[in-house]
C-alpha positions as CSV (number, residue, x, y, z in Angstrom):
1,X,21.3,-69.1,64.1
2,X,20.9,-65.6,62.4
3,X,19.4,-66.0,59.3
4,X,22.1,-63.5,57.9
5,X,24.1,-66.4,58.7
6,X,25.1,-68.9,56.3
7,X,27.2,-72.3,55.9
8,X,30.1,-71.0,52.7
9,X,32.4,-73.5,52.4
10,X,33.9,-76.4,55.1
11,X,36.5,-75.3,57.4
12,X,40.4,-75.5,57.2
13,X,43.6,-75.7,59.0
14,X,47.2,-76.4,58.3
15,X,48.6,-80.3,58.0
16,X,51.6,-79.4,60.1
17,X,53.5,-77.0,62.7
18,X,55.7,-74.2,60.4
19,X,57.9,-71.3,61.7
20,X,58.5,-67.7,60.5
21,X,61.4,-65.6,62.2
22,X,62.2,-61.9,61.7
23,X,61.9,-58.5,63.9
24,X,59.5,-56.2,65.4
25,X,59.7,-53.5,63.6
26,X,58.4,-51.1,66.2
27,X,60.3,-52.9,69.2
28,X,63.4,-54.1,66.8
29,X,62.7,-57.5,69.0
30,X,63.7,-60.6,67.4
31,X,60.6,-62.5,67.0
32,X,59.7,-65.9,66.1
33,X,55.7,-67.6,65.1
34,X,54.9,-71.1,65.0
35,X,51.7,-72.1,63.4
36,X,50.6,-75.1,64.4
37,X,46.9,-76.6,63.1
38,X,43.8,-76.0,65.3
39,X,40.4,-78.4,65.8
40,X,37.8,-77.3,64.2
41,X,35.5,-74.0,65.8
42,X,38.5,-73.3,67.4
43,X,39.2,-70.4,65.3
44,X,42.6,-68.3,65.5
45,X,43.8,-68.1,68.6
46,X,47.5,-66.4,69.4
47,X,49.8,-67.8,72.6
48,X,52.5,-65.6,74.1
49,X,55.2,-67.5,75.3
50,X,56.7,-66.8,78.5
51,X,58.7,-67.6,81.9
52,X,55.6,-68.1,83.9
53,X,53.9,-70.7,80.5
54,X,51.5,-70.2,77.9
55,X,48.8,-67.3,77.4
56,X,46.9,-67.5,75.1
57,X,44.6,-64.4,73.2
58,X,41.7,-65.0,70.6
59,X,41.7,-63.4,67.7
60,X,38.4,-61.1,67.6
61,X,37.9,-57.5,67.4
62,X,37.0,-57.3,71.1
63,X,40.2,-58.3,71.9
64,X,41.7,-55.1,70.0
65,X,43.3,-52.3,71.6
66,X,43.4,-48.7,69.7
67,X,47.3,-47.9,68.6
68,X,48.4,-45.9,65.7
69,X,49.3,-47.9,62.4
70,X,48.9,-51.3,63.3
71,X,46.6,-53.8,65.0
72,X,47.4,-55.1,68.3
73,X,45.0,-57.4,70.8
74,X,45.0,-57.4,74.4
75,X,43.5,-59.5,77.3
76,X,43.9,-59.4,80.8
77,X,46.9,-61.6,80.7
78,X,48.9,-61.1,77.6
79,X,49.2,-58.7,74.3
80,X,50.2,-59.6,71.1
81,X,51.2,-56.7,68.5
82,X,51.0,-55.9,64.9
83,X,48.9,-59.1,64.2
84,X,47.2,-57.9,60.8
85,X,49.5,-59.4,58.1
86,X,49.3,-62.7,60.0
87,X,45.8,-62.8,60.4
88,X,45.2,-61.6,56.4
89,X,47.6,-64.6,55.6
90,X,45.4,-66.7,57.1
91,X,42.2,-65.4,56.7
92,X,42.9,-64.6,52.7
93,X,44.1,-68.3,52.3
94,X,40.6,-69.6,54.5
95,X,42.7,-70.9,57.3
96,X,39.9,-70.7,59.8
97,X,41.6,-72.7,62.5
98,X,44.7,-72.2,63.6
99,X,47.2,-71.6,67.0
100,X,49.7,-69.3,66.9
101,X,52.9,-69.6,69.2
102,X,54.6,-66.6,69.7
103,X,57.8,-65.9,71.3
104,X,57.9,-62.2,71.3
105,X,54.7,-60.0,71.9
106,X,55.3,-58.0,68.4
107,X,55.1,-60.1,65.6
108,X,57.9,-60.6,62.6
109,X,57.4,-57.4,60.2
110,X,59.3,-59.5,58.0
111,X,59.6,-57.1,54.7
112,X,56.2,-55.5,55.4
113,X,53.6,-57.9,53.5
114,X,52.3,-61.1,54.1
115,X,53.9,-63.2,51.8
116,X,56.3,-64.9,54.4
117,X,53.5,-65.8,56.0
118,X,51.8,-67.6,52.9
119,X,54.7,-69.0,51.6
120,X,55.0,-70.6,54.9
121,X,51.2,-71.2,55.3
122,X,51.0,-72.9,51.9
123,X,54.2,-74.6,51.9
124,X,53.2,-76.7,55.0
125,X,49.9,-77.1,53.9
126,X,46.3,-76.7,54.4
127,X,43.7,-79.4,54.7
128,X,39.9,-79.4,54.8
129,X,38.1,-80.0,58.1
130,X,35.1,-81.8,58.5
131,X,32.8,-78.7,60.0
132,X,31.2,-76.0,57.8
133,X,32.0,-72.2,58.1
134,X,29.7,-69.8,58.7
135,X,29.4,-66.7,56.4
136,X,28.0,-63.1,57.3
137,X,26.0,-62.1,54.5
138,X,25.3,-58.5,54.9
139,X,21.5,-58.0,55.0
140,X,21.8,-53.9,55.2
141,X,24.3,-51.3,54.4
142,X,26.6,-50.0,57.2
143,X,29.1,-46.9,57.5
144,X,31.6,-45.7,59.6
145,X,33.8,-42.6,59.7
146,X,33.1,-39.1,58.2
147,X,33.3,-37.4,55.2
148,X,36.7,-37.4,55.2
149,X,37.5,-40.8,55.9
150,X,35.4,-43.5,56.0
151,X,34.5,-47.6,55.5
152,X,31.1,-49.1,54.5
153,X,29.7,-52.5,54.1
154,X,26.9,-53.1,51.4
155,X,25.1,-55.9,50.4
156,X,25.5,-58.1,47.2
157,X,22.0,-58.0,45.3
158,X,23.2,-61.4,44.0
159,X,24.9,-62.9,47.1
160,X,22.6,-65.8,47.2
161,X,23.6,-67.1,44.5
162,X,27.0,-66.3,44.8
163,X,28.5,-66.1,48.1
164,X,32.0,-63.0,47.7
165,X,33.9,-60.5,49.6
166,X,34.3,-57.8,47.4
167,X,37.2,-54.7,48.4
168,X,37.8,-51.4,46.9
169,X,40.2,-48.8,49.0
170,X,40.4,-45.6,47.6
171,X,44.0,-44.5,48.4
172,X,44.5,-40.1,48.6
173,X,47.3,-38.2,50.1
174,X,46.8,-35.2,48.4
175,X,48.0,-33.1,44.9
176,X,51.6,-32.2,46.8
177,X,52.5,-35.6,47.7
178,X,54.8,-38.7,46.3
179,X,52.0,-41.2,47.1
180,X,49.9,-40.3,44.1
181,X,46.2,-41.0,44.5
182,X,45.1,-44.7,43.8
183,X,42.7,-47.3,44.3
184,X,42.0,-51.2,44.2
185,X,39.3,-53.8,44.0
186,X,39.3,-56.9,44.3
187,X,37.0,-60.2,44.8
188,X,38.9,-62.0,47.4
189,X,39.6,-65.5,47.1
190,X,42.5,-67.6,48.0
191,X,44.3,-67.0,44.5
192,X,43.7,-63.7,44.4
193,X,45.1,-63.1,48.0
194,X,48.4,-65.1,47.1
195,X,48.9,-63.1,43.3
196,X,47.2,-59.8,44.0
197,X,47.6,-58.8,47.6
198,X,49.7,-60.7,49.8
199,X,53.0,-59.3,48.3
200,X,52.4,-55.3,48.7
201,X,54.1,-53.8,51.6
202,X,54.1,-51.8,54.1
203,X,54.8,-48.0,53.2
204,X,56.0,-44.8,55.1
205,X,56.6,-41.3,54.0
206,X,60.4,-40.6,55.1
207,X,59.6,-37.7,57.0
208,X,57.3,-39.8,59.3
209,X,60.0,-42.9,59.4
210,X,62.4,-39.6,60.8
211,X,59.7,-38.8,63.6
212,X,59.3,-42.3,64.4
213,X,63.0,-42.8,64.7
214,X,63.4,-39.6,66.7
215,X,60.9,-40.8,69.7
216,X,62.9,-43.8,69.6
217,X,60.7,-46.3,67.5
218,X,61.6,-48.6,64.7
219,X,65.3,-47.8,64.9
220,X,66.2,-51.1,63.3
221,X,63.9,-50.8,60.4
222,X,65.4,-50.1,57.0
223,X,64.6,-49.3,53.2
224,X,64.7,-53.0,52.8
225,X,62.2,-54.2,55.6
226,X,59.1,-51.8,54.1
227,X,58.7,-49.1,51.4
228,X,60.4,-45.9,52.7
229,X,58.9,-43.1,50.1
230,X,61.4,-40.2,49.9
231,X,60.7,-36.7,47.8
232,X,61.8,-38.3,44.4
233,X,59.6,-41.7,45.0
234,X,60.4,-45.4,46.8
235,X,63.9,-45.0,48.8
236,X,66.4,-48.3,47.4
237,X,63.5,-50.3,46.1
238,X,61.3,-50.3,43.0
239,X,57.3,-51.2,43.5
240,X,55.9,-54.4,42.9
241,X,52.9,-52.9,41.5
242,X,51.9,-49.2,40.9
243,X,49.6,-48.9,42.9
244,X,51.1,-51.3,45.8
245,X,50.1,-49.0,48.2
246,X,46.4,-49.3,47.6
247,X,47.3,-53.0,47.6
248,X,48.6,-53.2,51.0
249,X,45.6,-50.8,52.4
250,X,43.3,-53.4,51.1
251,X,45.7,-56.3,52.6
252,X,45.1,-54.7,55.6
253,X,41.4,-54.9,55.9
254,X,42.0,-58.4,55.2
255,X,43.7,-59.3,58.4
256,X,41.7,-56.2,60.2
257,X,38.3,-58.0,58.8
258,X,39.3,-61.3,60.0
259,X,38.5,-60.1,63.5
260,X,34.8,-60.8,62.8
261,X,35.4,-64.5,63.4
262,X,32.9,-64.8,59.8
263,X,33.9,-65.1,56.2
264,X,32.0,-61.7,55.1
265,X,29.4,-61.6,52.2
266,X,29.5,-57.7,50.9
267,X,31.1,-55.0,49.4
268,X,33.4,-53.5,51.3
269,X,34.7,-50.1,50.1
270,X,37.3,-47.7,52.0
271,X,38.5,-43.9,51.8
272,X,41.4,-43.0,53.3
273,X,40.7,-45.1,56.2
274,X,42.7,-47.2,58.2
275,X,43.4,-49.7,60.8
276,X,41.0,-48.0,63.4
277,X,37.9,-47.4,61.1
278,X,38.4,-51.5,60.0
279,X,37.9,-52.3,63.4
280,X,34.8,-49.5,63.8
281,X,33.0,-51.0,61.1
282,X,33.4,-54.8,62.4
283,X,32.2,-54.0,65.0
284,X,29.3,-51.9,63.9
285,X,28.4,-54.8,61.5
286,X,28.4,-57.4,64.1
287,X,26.2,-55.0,66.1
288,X,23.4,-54.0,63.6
289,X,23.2,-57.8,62.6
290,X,22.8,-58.5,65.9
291,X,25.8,-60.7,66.4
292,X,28.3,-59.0,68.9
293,X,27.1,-61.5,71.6
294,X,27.0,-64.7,69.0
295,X,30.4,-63.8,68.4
296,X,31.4,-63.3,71.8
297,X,29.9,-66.8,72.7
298,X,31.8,-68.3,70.3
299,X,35.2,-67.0,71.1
């Protein structure tokens, strides 16, 4: 084992199998997940439902594909699409094992956060497991991006004696725009997911909901399935927080950090990034710690 490689906690699943129904919101495909508990090292593992059986895709950031806005994996056999709230669900609760039965290959968008997911998650359930989960502690910083836009992992000076992910997403669209600049941070534990993160929402600037609608995606979306931001502020809906939009970026490395297959010991801090530079840095991390094959193994 790595050395940067440490037992943080023991593992967990869910006592019990526990739906979630809603819509794609770029396919407008009715969609239905089942969760249903995992054995232990199994980790999260999704299974596309078809006519020809079961396929099933593991949840790691080789499996990834690069689309705009979202996070979608991708084997040989099957594809499963905008997976990120699901997976920061789980991996913000520390769900570490769990299957995933999916009837469509988009996931429910639900009203663009997680909380769906957790209610169901925590309403069914979760239960310790009688294995220990392994922690990346990072040993050296990392950075991805450029100046403009970027993600970087640090180390804790004091992460041996207290194992954390710590996030902090600096949020800027620019002086001319509704989205007023904004940032987050946040130690990430399973209370802080459920109360501080897992409720912020998707957002969209209305001009970009127009050009998505115009080339024929997300035409069943509305104001009350995400946060639609028009030229005066929020379109038919009020904020949960002020700065719920940071909120949701972080959210979003979350689920996009779950790929690792690790609970992550670091600092984690973001500007203007996104789904793709979550994904760059995982990868880069798992890389310079040498871990990309360990992780591979274990899939």
């Amino acid at each position: 084992m790595s050395a940067e490689l440490k037992s943080t906690r023991k593992q967990h699943t869910i006592a019990g199998p526990v739906r979630v129904s809603g819509f794609g919101y770029w396919s407008g495909i009715d969609s239905t997940v089942e969760f249903r508990p995992a054995k232990v090292n199994s980790g999260i593992t999704f299974y596309r439902i078809g006519s020809s059986g079961e396929t099933s895709i593991q949840a790691n950031v080789f499996n990834r594909i690069d689309v705009p806005r979202r996070t979608n994996l991708k084997t040989s056999h099957a594809q499963v699409d905008m997976v990120e709230h699901i997976l920061a669900s789980l991996s913000g609760l520390q769900i570490d094992n769990c299957d995933i039965y999916c009837t469509s290959q988009e996931m429910p968008g639900c009203d663009g956060s997680s909380r769906s997911f957790v209610d169901a998650l925590v309403g069914v359930g979760i239960i310790e497991q009688q294995a220990a989960r392994l922690g990346l502690v990072i040993a050296r910083p990392v950075k991805v991006g450029t100046a403009d836009s970027w993600v970087v992992a640090r180390p804790l000076p004091d992460a041996g004696r207290q194992a954390r992910t710590v996030l902090h997403y600096h949020l800027d669209y620019g002086d001319h725009c509704v989205i007023t600049a904004q940032q987050f941070r946040t130690t990430l534990t399973p209370d802080s997911f459920v109360r501080d993160l897992s409720p912020a929402r998707t957002f969209v600037l209305e001009r970009e909901a127009d050009e998505m609608r115009a080339n024929g995606l997300g035409l069943k979306v509305s104001t009350s399935d995400l946060i639609v931001f028009g030229e005066q502020g929020p379109i038919d809906t009020q904020l949960r927080f002020p700065d719920e939009c940071a909120r949701h970026k972080v959210l979003d490395m979350v689920g996009d950090f779950a790929l690792a297959g690790f609970d992550l010991i670091g600092e984690f801090e973001a500007y203007k990034a996104g789904h793709r530079l979550n994904a760059e840095l995982i990868r880069e991390v798992l890389a310079v710690h040498n871990l990309s094959t360990f992780q591979l193994r274990c899939a």
